[in-house]
C-alpha positions in Angstrom: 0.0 0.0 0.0 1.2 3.6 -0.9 1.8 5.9 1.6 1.8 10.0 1.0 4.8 11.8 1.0 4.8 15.1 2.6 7.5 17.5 1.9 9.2 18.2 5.2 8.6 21.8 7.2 11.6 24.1 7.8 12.3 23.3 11.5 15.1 26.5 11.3 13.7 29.0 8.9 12.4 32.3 10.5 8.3 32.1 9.8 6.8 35.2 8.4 5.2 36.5 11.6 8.8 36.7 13.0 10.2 38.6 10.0 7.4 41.4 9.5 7.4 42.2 13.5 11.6 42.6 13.5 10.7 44.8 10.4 7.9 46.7 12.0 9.7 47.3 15.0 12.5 49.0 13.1 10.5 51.0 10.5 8.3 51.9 13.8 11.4 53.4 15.8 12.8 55.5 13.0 9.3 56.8 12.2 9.2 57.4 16.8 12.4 59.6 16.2 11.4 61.4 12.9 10.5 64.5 14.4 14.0 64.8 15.5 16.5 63.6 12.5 14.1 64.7 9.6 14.4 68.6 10.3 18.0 68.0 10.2 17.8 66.0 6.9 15.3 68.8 5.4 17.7 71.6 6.6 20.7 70.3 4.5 19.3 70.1 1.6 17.7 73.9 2.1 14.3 73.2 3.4 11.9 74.1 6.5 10.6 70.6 8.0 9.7 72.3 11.4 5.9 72.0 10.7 6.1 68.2 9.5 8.2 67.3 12.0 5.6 68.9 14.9 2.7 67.0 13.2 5.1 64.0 13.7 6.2 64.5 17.6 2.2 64.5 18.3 2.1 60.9 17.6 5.7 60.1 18.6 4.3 58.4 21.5 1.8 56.4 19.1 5.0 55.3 17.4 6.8 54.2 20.8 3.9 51.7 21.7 3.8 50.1 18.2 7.5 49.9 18.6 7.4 47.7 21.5 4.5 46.3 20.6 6.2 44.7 17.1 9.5 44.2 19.4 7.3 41.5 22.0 5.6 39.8 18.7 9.4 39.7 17.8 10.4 37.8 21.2 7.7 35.3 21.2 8.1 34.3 17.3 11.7 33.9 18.0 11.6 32.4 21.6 8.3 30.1 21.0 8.7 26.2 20.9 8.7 25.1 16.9 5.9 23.1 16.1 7.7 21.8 13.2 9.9 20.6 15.7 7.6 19.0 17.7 6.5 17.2 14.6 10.1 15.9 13.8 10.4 14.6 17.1 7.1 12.8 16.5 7.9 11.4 13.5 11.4 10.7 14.4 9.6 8.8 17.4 7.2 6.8 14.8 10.3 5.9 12.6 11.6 3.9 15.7 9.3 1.7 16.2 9.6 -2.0 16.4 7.6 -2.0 12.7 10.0 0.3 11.5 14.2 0.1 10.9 15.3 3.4 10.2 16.2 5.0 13.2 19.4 5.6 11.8 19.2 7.4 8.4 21.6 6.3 5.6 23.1 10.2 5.3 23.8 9.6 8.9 25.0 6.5 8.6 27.1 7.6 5.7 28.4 11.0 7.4 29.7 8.9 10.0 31.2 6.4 7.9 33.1 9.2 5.4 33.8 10.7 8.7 35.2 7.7 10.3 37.3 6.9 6.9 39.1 10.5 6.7 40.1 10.8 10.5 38.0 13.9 10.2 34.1 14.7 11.9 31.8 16.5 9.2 31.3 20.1 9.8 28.9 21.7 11.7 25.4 23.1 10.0 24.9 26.7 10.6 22.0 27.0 13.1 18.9 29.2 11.7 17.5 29.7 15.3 20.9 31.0 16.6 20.7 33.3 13.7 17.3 34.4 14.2 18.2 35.6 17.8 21.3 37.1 16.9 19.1 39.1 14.4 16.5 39.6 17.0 18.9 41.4 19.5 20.4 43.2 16.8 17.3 44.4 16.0 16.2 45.6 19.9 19.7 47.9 19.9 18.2 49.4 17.0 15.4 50.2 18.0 16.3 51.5 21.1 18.7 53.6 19.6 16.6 55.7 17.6 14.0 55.4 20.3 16.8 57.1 22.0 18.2 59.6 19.1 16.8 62.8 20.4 19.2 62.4 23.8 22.5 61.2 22.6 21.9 63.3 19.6 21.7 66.8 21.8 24.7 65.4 23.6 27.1 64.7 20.7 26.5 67.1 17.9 26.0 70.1 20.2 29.3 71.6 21.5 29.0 73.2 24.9 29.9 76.9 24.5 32.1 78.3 27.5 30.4 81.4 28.8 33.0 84.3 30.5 32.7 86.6 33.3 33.1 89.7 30.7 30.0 89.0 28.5 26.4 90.1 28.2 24.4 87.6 28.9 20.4 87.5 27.4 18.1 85.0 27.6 14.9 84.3 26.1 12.5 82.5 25.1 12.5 80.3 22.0 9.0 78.3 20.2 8.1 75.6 18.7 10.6 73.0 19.8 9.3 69.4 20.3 11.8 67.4 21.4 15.7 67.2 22.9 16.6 67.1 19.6 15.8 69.9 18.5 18.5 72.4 20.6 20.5 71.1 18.0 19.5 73.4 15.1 18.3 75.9 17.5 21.6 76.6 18.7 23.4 76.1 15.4 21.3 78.8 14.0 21.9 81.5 17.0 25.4 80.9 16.5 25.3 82.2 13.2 24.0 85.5 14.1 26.8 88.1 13.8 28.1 88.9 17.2 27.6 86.1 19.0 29.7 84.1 20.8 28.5 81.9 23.1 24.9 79.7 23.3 23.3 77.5 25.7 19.6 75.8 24.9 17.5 74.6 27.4 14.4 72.5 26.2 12.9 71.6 29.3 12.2 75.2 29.8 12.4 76.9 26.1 15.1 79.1 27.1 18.3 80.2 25.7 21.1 82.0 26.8 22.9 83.9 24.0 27.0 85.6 25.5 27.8 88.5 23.5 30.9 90.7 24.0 30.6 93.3 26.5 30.7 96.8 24.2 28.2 94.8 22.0 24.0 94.8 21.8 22.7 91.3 21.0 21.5 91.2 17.5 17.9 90.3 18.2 16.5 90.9 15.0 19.2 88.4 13.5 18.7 85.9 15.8 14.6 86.2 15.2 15.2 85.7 11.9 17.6 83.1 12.1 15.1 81.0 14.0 12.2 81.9 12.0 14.3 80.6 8.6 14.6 77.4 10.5 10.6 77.1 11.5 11.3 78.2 15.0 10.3 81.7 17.0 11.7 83.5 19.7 10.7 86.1 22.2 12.6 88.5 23.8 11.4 90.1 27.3 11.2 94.2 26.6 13.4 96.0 28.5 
């Protein structure tokens, strides 16, 4: 009697549940921290992203629960227990029994034989589900990262200006930033304003502090402008 042949399931392969969440949970992240790097991508090539990028730091927190929402799918495809395994097992169970002499396969059989001949054991198979989790963490330290990109961005592409005893100090107010990220460009733009020399940003509080030299007014007009070309706005107290 003829028996059906199935083809046999991948027992290593990454399933397709496991590949859209590690790809979700990337595109999701970039998308979380898009308010921050896309007004810096815009501004390079000459453009004002300021009121795109708001519209996207609304739902930035949207964005962060997807993210770790496709990250957990990602964990449980990848840390599950294999039904195709289970299956193999089964079958491998099946093919030992006392009806049945094949519980060792010819390849095996013969890999162990060629092996036994040359003095040398076969080599190793590459391991899909090692792979898969390897790929799995590499994809969490992305996503963290750009979850992460206004902070360390703030921190490492904004130089700390030194401030000295013989310079006028002003502060005000500056609009329309949404995230950490955004002292960045902020800052960059003050600078440019003709007499200054110093500038620290604070975004918790929307404040700046501009050093000019001491015989010297603070160009407010320039530094309005220089914000306002960048989709920010600032307000100066009146003396």
């Amino acid at each position: 009697m003829e028996t059906e042949t199935r083809p046999a399931l991948p027992v290593n392969s990454a399933p397709r549940g496991e590949r859209i969440a590690k790809i979700g949970t990337i595109l999701s992240a970039i998308l979380a921290s898009s308010c921050c790097w896309l007004p810096l991508v815009l501004l390079a090539v000459g453009i004002s992203g300021a009121g795109i990028a708001s519209t996207l730091a609304e739902y930035r927190w949207i964005f962060m629960i997807v993210t770790f929402g496709f990250l957990g799918m990602a964990f449980y495809f990848t840390y599950r227990p294999r039904r195709a395994a289970v299956g193999a097992t089964a079958q491998a169970a099946d093919c030992c029994s006392p009806q049945a002499d094949c519980c060792a396969p010819q390849s095996s059989v013969a890999a162990a034989a060629a092996g036994s001949a040359t003095g040398t054991a076969p080599p190793p198979r590459v391991n899909m589900m090692t792979v898969n989790k390897v790929m799995l963490w590499v994809v969490t330290f992305l996503a963290i990262a750009f979850l992460f990109f206004p902070k360390y961005l703030t921190s490492m592409f904004m130089p700390g200006d030194e401030f000295t005893a013989d310079m006028t100090l002003t502060e005000f107010k500056v609009k329309g930033m949404w995230c950490d990220g955004c002292a960045t460009p902020v800052a960059k733009a003050i600078r440019e304003a003709p007499g200054v020399l110093a500038v620290k940003i604070d975004y918790p509080t929307e404040l700046a502090m501009v050093g000019t030299a001491p015989d010297q007014l603070v160009p407010r007009e320039e530094i309005l402008n220089a914000l306002k070309a960048i989709g920010f706005s600032g307000e100066f107290e009146e003396p």
